[in-house]
N, C-alpha and C positions, 0 to 999 in steps of 0.2 A: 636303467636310466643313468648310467656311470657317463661320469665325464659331462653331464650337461650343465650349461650354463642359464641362468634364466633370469629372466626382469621379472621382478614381483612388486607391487603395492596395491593396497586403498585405492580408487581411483573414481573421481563423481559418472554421474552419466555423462556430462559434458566434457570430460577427460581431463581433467586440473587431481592432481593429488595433493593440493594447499592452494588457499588463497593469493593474493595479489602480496600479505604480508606475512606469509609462509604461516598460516594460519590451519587450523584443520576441520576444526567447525565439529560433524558431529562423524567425520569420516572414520573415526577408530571407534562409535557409540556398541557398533557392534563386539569388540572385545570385551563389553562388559555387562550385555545383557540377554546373560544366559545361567542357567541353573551347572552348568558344567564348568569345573575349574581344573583349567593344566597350566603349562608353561611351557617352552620352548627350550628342548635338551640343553643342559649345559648352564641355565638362568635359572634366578629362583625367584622370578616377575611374575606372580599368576595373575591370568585376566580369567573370563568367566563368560563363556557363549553356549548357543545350540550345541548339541550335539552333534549334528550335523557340521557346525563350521571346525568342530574341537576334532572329528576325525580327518575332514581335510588337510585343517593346517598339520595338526601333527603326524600322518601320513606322508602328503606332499612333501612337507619342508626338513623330514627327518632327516633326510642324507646331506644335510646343507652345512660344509667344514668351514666355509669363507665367504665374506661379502665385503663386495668393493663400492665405495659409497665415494662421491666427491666432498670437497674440502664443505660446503655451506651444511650438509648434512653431520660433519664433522664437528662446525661450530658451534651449531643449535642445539645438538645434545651433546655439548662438552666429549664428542665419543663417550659415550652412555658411562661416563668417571670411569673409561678403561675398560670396560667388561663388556663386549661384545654384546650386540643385541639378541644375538640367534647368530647359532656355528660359534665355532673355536678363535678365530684369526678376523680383522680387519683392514682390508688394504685401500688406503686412502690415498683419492689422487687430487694431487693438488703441484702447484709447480714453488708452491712455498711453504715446506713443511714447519709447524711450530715448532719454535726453541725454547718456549717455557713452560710444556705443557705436565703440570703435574703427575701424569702417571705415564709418562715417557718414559721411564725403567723398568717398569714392570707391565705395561698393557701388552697384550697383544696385536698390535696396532703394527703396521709397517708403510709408510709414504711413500710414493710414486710418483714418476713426473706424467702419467699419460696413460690412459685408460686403454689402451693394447700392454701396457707395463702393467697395469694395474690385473685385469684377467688373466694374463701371462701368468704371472707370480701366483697367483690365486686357484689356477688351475695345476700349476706342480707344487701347490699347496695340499690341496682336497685330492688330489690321485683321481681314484673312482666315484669321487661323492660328490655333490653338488658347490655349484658357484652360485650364489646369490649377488645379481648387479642391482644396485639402487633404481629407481625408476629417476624422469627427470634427463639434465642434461648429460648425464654421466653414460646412463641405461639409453637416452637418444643417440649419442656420439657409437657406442656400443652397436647397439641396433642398424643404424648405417653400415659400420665397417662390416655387420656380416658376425658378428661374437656371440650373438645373440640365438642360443638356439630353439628356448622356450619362453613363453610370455604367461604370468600366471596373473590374473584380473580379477581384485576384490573387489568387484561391483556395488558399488553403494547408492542406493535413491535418495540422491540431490543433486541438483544442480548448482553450483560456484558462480555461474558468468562467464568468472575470468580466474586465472591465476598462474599458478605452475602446472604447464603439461606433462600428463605422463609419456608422451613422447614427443619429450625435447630433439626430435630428429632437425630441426631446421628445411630448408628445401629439397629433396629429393632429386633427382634426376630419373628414376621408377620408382614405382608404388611398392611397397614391401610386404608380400604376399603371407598370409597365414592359411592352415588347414582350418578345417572344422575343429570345434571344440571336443578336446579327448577327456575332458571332466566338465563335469555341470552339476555343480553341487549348493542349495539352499538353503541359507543361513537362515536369521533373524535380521534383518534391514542389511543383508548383503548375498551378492552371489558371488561363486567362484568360479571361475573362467580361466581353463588351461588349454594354449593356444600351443602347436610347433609350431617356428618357422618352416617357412617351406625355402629350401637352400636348389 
């Protein structure tokens, strides 16, 4: 699986990965209800699911050295106070990096003006290991140009309405084809859903 890039999140059935006030409702309920407890390499965050979702995640998402998030995911979790959510590095794209931000000396955090800079860097980051791209407008801009080489989908039963899409693509000019699902794996109030692009 070397060198792949992929969009990961939560995502409702009606395909919003937050509210209208970037809200999340009960879309992560599943990270906490289950008799299994890990963490994601490198964090000392434990949440607590199925067994079933506890082998996916940490299976799938082991090889994952970098993830490139945009600036509003940046803001809302203060960049997680520097320390990476999951993987080693954070590359954040935004076209107006912060000047005051408290663990700018020591995070491993790197700004970008532009989300082909942002994968770029990310990818001769991680070498053979995985790119994790944010879902949302970052993972939609992405998905467009084509960077996008796998799509992983935490399927969660609820519907939102309305909110943040998880693909923020905008208008297309063709439809952006995917294969059949090469995982199908059944949590507790989630499924996981692993898509290639088809290039």
């Amino acid at each position: 699986m070397g060198k792949t890039v992929m969009g990961a999140a939560a995502v409702s059935l009606d395909g919003f990965i937050a509210d209208d006030h970037d809200g999340v409702g009960p879309m992560f309920d599943w990270l906490g209800n289950g008799a299994v407890a890990w963490a994601f390499e490198g964090t000392d965050v434990q949440v607590h699911t199925t067994r079933a979702s506890a082998d996916f995640m940490q299976t799938h998402y082991a090889g994952v050295a970098a993830n490139v998030i945009g600036r509003r995911v940046f803001d809302m979790t203060n960049g997680w106070d520097g320390k990476p959510a999951a993987g080693e590095h954070v590359f954040v794209v935004t076209h107006e990096p912060p000047t005051d931000w408290e663990y700018a000396a020591t995070a491993p955090f790197t700004f970008v003006d532009s989300v082909e800079a942002g994968i770029k860097a990310a990818q001769e980051y991680a070498g053979d290991r995985l790119v994790d791209v944010a879902a949302g407008q970052i993972g939609g801009q992405a998905l467009r140009l084509g960077l996008i080489d796998q799509i992983v989908v935490n399927l969660v039963p609820v519907v939102l309405g309305s909110g943040r899409p998880f693909f923020a693509t905008g208008t297309l000019s063709d439809p952006i084809p995917f294969g059949n699902p090469s995982r199908v794996v059944q949590g507790d109030r989630v499924m996981h859903l692993v898509y290639d692009v088809i290039k």
